[in-house]
C-alpha positions as CSV (number, residue, x, y, z in Angstrom):
1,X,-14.8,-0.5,-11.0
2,X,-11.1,-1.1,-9.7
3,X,-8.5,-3.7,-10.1
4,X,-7.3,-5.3,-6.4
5,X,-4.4,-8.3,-6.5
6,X,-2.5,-9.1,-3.4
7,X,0.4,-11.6,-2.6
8,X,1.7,-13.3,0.0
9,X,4.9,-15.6,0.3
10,X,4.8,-19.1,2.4
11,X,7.7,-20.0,0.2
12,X,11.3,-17.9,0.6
13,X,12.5,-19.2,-2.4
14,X,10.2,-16.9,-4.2
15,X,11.1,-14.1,-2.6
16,X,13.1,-12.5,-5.6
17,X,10.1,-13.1,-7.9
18,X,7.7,-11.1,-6.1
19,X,7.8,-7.9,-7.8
20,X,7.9,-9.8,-11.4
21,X,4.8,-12.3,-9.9
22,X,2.8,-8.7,-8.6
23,X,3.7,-7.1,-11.8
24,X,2.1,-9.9,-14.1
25,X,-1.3,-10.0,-11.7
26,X,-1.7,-5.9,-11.7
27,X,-0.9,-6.0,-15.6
28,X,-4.3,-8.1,-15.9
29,X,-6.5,-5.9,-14.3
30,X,-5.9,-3.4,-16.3
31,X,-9.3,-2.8,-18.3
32,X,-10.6,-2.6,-14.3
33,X,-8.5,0.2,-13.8
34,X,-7.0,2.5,-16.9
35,X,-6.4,6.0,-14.8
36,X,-3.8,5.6,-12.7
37,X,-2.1,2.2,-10.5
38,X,0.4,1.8,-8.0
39,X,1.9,-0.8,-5.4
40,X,3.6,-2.0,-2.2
41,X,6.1,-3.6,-1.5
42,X,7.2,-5.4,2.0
43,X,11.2,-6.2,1.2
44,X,14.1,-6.1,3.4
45,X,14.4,-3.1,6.1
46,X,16.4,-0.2,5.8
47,X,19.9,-0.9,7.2
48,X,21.1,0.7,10.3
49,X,22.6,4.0,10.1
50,X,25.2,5.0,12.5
51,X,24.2,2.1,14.8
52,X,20.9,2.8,15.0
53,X,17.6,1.2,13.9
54,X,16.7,3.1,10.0
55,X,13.4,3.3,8.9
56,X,12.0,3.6,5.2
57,X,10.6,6.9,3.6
58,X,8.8,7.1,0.0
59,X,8.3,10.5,-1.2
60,X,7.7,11.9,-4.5
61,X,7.2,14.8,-6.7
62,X,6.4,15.7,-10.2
63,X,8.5,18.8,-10.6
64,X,11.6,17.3,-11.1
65,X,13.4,17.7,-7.4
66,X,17.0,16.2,-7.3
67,X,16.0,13.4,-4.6
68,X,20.2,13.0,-3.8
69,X,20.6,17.1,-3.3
70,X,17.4,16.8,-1.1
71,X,18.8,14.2,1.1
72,X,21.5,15.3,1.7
73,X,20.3,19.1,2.6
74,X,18.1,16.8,5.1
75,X,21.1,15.2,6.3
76,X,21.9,18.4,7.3
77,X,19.1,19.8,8.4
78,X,18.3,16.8,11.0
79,X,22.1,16.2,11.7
80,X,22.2,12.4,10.0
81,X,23.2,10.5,7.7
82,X,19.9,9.9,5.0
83,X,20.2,7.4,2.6
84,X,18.3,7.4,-0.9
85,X,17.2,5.4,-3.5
86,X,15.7,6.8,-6.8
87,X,12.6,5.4,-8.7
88,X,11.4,7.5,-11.5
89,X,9.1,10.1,-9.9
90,X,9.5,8.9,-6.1
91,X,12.3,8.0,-4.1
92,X,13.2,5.7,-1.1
93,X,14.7,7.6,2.1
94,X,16.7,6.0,4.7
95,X,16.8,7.7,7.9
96,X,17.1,6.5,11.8
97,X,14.0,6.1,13.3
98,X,14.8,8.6,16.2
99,X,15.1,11.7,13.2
100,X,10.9,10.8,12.5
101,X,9.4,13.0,14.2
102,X,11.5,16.3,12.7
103,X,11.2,14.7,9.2
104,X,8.0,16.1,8.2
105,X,9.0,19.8,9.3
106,X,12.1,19.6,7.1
107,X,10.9,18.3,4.5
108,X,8.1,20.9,4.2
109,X,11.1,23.5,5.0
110,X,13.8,22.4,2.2
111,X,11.2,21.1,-0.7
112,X,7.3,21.5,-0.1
113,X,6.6,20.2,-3.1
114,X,7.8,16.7,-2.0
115,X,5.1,14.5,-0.8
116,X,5.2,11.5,1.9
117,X,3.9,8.7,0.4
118,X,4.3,6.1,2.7
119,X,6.8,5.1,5.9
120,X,7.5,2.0,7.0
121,X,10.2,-0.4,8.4
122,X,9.7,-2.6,5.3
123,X,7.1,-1.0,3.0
124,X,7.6,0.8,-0.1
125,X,5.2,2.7,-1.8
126,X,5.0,3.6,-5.4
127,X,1.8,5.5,-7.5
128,X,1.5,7.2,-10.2
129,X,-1.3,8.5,-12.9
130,X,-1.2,6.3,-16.5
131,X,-1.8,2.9,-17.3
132,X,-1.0,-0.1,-15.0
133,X,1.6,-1.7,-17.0
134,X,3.2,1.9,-17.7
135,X,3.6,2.4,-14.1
136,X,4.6,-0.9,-13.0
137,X,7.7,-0.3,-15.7
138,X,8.3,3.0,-14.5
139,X,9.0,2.2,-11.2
140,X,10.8,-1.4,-12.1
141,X,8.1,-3.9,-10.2
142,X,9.3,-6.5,-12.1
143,X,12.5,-6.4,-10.3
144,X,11.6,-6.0,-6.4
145,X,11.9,-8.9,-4.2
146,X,10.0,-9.5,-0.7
147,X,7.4,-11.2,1.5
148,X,4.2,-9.5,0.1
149,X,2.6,-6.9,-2.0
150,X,-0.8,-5.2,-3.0
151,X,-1.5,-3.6,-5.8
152,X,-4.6,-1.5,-7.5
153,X,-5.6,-0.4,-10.7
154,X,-8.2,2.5,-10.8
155,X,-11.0,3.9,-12.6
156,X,-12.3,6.8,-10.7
157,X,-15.6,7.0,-10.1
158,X,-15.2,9.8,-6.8
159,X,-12.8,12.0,-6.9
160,X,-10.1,13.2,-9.6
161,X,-8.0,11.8,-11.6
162,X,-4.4,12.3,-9.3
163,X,-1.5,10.5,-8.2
164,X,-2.4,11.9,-4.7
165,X,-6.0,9.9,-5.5
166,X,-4.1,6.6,-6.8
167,X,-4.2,4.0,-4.3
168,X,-2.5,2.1,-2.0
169,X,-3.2,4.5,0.8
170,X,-1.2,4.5,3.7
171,X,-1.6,6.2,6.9
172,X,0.4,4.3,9.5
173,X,3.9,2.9,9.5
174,X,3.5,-0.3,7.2
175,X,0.3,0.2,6.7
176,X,-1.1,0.2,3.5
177,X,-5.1,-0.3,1.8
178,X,-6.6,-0.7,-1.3
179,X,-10.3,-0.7,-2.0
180,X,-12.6,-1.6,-4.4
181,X,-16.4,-0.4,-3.8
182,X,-17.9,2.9,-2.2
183,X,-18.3,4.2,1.2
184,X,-21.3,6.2,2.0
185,X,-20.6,7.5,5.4
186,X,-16.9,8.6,4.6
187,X,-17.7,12.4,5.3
188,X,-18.9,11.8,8.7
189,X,-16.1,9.5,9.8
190,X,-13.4,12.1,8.7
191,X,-14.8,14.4,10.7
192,X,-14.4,11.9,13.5
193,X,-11.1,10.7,12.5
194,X,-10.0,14.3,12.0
195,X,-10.9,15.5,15.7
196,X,-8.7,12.4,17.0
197,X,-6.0,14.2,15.1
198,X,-5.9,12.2,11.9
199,X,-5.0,14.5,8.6
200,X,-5.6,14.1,5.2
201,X,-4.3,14.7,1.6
202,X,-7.5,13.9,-0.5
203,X,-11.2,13.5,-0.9
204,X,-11.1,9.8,-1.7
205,X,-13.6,7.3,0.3
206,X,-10.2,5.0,0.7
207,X,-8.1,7.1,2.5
208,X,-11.0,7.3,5.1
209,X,-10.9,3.6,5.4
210,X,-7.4,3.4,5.8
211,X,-7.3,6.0,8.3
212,X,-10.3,4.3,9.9
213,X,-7.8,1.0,10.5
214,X,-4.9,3.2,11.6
215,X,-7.0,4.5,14.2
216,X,-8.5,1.3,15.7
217,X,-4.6,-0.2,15.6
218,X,-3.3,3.1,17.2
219,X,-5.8,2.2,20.3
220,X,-4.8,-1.2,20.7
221,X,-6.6,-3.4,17.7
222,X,-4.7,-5.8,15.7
223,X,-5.3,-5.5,12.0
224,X,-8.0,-8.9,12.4
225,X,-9.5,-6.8,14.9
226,X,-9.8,-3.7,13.4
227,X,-11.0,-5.1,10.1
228,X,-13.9,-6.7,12.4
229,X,-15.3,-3.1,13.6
230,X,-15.3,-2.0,10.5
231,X,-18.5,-3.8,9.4
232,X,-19.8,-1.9,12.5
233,X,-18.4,1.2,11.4
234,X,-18.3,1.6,7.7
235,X,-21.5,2.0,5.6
236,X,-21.6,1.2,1.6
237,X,-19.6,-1.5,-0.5
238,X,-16.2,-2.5,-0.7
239,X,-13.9,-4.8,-0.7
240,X,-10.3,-4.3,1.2
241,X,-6.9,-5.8,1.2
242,X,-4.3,-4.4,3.6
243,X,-0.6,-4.8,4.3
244,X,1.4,-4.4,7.4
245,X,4.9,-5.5,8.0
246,X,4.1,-8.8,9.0
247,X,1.0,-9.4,6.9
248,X,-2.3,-9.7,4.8
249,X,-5.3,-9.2,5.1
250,X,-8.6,-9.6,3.3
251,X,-12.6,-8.2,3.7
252,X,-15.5,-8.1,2.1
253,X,-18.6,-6.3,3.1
254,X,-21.8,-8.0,3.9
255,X,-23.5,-7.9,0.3
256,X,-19.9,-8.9,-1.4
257,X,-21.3,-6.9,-4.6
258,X,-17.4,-6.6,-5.7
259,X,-15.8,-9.3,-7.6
260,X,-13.0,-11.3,-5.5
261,X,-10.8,-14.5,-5.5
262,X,-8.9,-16.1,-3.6
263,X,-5.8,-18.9,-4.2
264,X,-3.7,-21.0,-1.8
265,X,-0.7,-23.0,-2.4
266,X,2.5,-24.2,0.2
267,X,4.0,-21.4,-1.6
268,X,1.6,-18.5,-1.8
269,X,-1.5,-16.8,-0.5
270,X,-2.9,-14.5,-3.6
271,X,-5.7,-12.4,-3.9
272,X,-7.6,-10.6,-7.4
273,X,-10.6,-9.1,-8.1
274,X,-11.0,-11.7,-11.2
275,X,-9.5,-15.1,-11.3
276,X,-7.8,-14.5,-14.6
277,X,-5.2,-12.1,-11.9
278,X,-3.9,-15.7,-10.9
279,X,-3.3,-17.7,-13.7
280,X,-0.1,-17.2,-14.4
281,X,1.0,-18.2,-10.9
282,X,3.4,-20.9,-10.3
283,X,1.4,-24.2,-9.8
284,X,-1.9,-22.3,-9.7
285,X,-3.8,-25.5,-11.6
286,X,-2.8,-27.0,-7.9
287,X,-4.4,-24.2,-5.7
288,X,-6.7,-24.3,-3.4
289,X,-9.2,-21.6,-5.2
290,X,-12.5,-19.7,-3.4
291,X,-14.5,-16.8,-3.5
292,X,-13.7,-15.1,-0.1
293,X,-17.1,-15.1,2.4
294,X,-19.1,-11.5,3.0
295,X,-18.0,-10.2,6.6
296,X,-15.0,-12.6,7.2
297,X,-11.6,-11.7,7.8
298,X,-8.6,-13.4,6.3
299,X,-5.4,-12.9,7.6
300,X,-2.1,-14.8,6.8
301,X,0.8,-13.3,8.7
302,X,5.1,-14.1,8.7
303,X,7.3,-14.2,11.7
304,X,8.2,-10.7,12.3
């Protein structure tokens, strides 16, 4: 049993209250989700950096690493300016887009105890082990602005108690899942995903699925379509919301065993796993409220 919320902005006006909205809907689900939580965010993109396009970073560690020595020993390393911005146990790099692909090899050179948790034009990523409102504090939720935003609470049923095992999960640039449910054929799909070149860092069911969507958008799916083969594809229960930079998205599988809600206003789009999530949403007692169907995809996506 996990904790899922989602939101999504119609309305720029609410824009600063994101983070404080998210924080009060992840706080609920709570007693779905004691062991660990964590969040994204889609704000505003990195600025540019020496005239050229920047792209975001979130890395962490929990042995104490000096994030403003460690970008600037990448700075460098990769011959660039890297910006940073702390949050408790992670941090926020800014770094043009054309230094990606050396990233990873000096990071792993100068600290490899720093883990990537998520890259993104407008994503950041933040997780940690503890209790959902103890995170959300630790990392200042309250106080992020943006478009959209997922969020999960966990009770581990799988695999270890971890930060590497919290959710969201991301493995493509602003790409982000979280899951509630169980898949039953995740061992076999690594393996497939692995031989198409896909790594990694856990045991958890959710990072297959995640993977499993980054792969079917790296050949060409958008996420509606992706999210579509997936009922094909993925064997067990769950229910998924996903980020990208543009959007939302929302699945079910066909037996719908997990708890889920949906509300719609001319403001917002949000999504819980129990309606209590929502109630303290601006003009929810207006909404538009529904259990979201088994098998379809809901999308809601901004201009990019």
């Amino acid at each position: 049993m996990c904790g899922i919320v989602g939101l999504f902005l119609k309305d720029k006006k609410l824009e600063p209250e994101l983070g404080a909205m998210l924080a009060g809907m992840l706080v609920v689900m709570s007693d779905r989700g004691p062991d660990s939580a964590g969040f994204a965010v889609y704000g505003a993109g990195a600025e540019q950096i020496a005239g050229q396009a920047a792209v975001k970073v979130t890395i962490r560690s929990l042995t104490g690493t000096d994030f403003t020595e460690l970008a600037a020993n990448l700075g460098k390393k990769l011959g660039a300016t890297i910006g940073v911005t702390l949050r408790d146990t992670h941090a926020v790099l800014a770094l043009p887009v054309g230094k990606m692909n050396q990233l990873h090899t000096a990071l792993h050179d100068i600290a490899p105890d720093v883990a990537v948790v998520g890259i993104g034009k407008r994503m950041e990523l933040y997780k940690e082990v503890g209790l959902p409102k103890q995170v959300s504090h630790r990392f200042k939720l309250d106080k992020m602005a943006g478009t959209h935003g997922i969020g999960h609470t966990r009770m581990a049923t799988e695999s270890a108690v971890t930060t590497d095992g919290a959710h969201p999960f991301s493995t493509g640039m602003d790409q982000c899942l979280v899951h509630n449910g169980s898949l039953s054929n995740h061992r076999s799909l690594r393996r497939e995903l692995e031989r198409e070149g896909l790594g990694f860092a856990t045991d958890n069911d959710s990072e297959v699925a995640a993977s499993y969507l980054t792969s079917r958008m790296n050949k060409g799916d958008s996420l509606g379509q992706a999210l579509t083969h997936s009922l094909d594809d993925l064997d067990g229960f769950y229910t998924f919301v996903v980020g990208t930079e543009t959007g939302f998205g929302v699945l079910r599988d066909p037996i719908a065993c997990k708890p889920a809600v949906m509300a719609e206003t001319d403001q917002y789009v949000a999504f819980g796993s129990e309606y209590r999530a929502l109630v303290d949403l601006p003009k929810i007692n207006a909404a538009k409220v529904w259990e979201p169907e088994p098998t379809k995809v809901y999308f809601w996506e901004r201009a990019a």
